[in-house]
N, C-alpha and C positions, 0 to 999 in steps of 0.2 A: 504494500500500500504506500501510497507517495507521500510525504510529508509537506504536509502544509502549513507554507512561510508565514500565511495569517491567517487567524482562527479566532470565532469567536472566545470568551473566558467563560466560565460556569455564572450562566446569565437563567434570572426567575422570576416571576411578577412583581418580588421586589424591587427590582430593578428600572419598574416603568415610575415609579412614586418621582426620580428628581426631571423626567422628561414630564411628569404631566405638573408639577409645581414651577417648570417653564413656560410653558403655555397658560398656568393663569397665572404667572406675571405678567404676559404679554396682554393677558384680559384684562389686568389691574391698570397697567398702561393704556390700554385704546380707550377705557373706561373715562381717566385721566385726562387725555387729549382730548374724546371727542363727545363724552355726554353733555347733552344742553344747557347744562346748569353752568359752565365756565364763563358765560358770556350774559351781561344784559341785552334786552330789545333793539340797548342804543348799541353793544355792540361791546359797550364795555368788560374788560374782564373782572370778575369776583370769585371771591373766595369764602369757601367758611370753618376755616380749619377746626375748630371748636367741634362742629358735626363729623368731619373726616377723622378724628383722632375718635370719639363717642363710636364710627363704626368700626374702628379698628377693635379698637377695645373690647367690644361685644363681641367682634369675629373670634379674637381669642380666648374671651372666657367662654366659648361657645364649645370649649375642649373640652367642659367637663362633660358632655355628650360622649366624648371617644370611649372611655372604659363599654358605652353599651352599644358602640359597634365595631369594635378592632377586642379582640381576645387579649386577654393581659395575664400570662405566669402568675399564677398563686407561689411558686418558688420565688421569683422578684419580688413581692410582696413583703413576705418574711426577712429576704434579704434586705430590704429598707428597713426593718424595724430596728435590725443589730447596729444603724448608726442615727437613730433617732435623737440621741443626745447630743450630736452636733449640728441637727440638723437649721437650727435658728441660724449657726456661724454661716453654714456652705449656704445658705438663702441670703442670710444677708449681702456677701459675695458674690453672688451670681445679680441679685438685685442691683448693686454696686456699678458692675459691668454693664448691665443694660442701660442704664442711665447714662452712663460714659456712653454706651453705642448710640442711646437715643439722641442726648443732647448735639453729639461728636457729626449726627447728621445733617442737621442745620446750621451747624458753623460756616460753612461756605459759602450757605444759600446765604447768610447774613455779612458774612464779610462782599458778596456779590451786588450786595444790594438792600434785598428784601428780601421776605419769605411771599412771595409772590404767588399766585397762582401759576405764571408763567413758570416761575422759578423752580414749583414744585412738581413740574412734570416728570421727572424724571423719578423712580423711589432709588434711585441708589445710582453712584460715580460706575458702579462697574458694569452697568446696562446700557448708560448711554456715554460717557466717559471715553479714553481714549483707549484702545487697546494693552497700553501699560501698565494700567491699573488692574487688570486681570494678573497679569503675568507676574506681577509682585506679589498680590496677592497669592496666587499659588506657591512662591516662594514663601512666600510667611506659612501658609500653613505647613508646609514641609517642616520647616524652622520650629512653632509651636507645637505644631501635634508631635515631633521629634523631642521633645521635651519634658513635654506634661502628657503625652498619653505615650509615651515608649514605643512609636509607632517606627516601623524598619523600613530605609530605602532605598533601592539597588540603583544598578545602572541603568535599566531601560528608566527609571524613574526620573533620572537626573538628564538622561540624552533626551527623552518627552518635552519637557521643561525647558532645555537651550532649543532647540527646534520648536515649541509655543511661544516662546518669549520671541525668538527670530524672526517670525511669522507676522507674530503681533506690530510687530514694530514694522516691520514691511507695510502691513495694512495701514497704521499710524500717519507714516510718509507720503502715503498715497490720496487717506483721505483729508491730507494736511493737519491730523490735529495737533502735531505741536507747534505751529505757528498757532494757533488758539490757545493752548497751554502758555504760551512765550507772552499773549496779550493779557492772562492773568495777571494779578497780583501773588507776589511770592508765599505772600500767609494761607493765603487759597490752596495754590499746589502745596504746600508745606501741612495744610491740615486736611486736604485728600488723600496722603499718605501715612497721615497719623490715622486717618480714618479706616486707611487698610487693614493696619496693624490689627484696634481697637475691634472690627469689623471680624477678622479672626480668631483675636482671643472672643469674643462670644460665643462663635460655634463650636469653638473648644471645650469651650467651658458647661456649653449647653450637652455635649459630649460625656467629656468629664462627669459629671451630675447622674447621666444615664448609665455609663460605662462601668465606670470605678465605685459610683456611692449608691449605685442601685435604686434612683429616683424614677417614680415614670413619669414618662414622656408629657402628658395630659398635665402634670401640677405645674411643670415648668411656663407651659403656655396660660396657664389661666395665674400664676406670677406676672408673668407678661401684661396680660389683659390686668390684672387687678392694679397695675401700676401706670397706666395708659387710661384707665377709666379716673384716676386719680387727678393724675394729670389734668386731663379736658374736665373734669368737673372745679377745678381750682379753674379753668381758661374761660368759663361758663359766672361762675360766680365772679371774677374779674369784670366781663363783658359787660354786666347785667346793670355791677353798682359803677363802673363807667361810662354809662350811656350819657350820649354826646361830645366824649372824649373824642380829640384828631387822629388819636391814634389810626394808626392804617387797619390793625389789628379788628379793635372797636368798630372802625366806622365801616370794615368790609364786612361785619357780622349781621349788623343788622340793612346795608344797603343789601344780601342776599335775598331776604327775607321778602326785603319792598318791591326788589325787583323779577325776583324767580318764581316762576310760578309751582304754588304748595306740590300740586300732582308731580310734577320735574322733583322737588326736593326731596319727596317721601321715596319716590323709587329709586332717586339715589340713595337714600339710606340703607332702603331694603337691600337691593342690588351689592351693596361696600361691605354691608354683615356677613353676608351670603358669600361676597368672593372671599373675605378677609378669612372669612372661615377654615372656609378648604384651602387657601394659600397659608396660614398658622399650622392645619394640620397635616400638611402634605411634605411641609417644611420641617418641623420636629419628626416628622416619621422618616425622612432621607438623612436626618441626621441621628436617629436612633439606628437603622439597620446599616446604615453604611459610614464612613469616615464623615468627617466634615470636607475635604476634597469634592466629594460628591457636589456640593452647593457651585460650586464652578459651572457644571452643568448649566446651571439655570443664570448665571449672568452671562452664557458664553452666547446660547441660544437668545435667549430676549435680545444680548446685542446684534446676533444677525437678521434678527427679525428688524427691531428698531432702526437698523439702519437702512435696510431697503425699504421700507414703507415711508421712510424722512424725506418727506418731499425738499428742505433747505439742502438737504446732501446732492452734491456734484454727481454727473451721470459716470465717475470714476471708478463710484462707488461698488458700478458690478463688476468692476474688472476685481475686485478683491472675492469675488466669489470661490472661485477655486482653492483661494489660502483660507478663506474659512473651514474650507475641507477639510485642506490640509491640517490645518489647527485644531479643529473641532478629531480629526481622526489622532493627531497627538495626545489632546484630553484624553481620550478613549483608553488607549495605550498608558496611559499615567496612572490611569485607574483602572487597569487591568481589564476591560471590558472588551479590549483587543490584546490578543497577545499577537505576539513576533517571536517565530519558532527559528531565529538564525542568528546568530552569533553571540550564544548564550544567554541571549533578552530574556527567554522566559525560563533560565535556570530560577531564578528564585522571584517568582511571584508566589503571591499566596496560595495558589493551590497546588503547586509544586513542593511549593514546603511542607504542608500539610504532609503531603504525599510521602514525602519523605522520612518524615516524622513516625509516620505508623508503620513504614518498611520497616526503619532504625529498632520499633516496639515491638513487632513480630519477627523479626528477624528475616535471614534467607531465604529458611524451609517454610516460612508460615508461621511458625511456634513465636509464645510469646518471647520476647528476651527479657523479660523482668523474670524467668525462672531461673534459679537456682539450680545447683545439683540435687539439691531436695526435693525440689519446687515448690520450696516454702515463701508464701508471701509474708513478712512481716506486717501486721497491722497495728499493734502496739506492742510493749512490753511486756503483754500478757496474752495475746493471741496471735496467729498465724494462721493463713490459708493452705493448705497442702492442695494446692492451684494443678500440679501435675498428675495426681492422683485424679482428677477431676476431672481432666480434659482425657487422659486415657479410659476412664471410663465413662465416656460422653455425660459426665451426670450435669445437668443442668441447675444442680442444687447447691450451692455455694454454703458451705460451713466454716466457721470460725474455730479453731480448736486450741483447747487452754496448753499452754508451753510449761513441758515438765521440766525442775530443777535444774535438768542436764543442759536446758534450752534458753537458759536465762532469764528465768521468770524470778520477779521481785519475792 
């Protein structure tokens, strides 16, 4: 049989959760751009951020739904309980970090200008931003999850990475944006890479929480949401006892109100609960079953989409089509969803290692190699398995047997 140079990796339904949380980013975007509610009669643009953060917020406490439609281990359960007593620290912690990632993303929109409604079409630098801001990105998570989740990374993972990054930056040149970068302000670019950083440790952390301290997925998001309904409800009571204030804030809250018509407003709301939903829970679910890596996925695609549908983007723009391939089949490769069967790319992916793993435990013939010439398993210092007796007489019934004096029992 011939061996094939590329091959899909051990792909499952899991698998489709960070392709379909790209696609409703792209529905949280078109939503963004082009429902009615953006514009008065005269044409003018409004905002009502007070309501957009009200339906985020709802979207993610809307998690406490998930326990009764996604299955949740009564084993992880228990295992949260054994660290309950710190559990106030690691929340506090993780709340900490959200607030850095929450605030850290309107720093630019503010050093830019305003929080605008123009301003705020974009929900993040790495969808519509320059292609560099990915590639760093993935760099950082390499760097952080290499730290704090002991996660291992070979060579096809590092050659992925100079060939995304190389790609990106070709694209960059092409669609000019660092002469746009160059018309920034230094503090801008200087806090869209602090925002990388910031932007990573989250998903790390949101990681962390699931992986290491055995939290489910569902409490995190409804943290989330309960600190965002906080939020806009402190931005609501503001609004309310400053009416008639200049503020741009103020006076775009209630000019919404005067000028939008109620039916446009309420089905925006409905509408933002409803995406925010499944975008909160489709997003914790890609980062529970797979690395944080995975979330790259989903700024790679929204930026391909985003940028062919941008009518301001140059018709240059489809000439990068093919390096999106290109790039988008590197990601793939980084994250093992492509392997490369030639010049030892796919000696140590994951499930080569695995592989090898259980050869090293069973050994050459089959047998386990954890047997002894006895083929005593020690289980503690009062009992052992006679694991060879067991398998030569196919008995399926696994006994513990007490270790006499001779055997070093206490």
């Amino acid at each position: 049989m011939a061996l094939k140079l590329i091959k899909f990796g051990e792909l499952n339904r899991k698998h489709f959760l960070p392709f379909i949380l790209a696609l409703i980013n792209i529905l949280m975007e078109m939503i963004i751009r082009y429902y009615p509610d953006n514009k008065t009669p005269e044409g003018k643009k409004v905002s009502n951020n007070v309501l957009e953060l009200y339906s985020y917020s709802l979207g993610n406490l809307g998690s406490i739904f998930i326990p009764c439609i996604f299955k949740f281990d009564n084993d992880e359960i228990s295992r949260e309980d054994s660290i309950q007593k710190r559990k106030f620290l690691h929340f506090f912690v993780f709340i900490f970090i959200f607030i850095v990632h929450f605030v850290g993303k309107g720093v630019p929109l503010v050093l830019k200008g305003a929080l605008t409604q123009e301003s705020m079409n974009s929900q993040n630098s790495f969808s519509e931003g320059p292609f560099v801001y990915i590639g760093v990105e993935m760099i950082c998570f390499l760097i952080i999850t290499r730290f704090l989740l002991k996660y291992k990374y070979f060579k096809h993972h590092f050659l992925s990475i100079i060939a995304f990054v190389i790609l990106g930056n070709v694209c960059d040149l092409i669609l000019e944006y660092y002469p746009q970068m160059l018309e920034e302000k230094p503090l801008v670019i200087i806090f869209e890479f602090i925002n990388i950083i910031i932007d990573v440790i989250f998903y790390t952390s949101e990681k962390y929480l699931m992986e290491i301290l055995y939290y489910p997925y569902w409490k995190l998001n409804i943290t989330i949401g309960s600190i965002l309904f906080v939020v806009s409800s402190c931005m609501l009571i503001f609004a309310l006892s400053a009416k008639g204030s200049s503020m741009k804030f103020v006076a775009d809250f209630y000019l919404y109100f005067e000028k939008i018509n109620p039916g446009i407003i309420i089905g925006k709301i409905i509408l933002s609960i409803i995406i925010r939903f499944f975008f909160a829970t489709f997003s914790i679910l890609s980062v529970y079953y797979f690395n944080p890596n995975f979330f790259l996925i989903n700024y790679q695609i929204s930026k391909y989409v985003l940028i062919l549908i941008d009518e301001n983007q140059k018709v240059e723009k489809y000439y990068c089509i093919i390096i999106f391939v290109l790039q988008f089949f590197c990601l793939l490769v980084y994250l093992e969803i492509i392997e490369l069967n030639f010049c030892g790319l796919n000696k140590n992916i994951k499930a080569n290692i695995n592989k090898r793993g259980v050869d090293e435990l069973l050994g050459k013939d089959g047998r386990d190699s954890t047997l002894g010439i006895t083929g005593n398993i020690d289980i503690n210092e009062e009992y052992y398995i006679d694991s060879l007796e067991n398998v030569e007489n196919n008995n399926k019934i696994v006994e513990m047997t007490p270790k006499t004096d001779n055997e070093g029992t206490i």
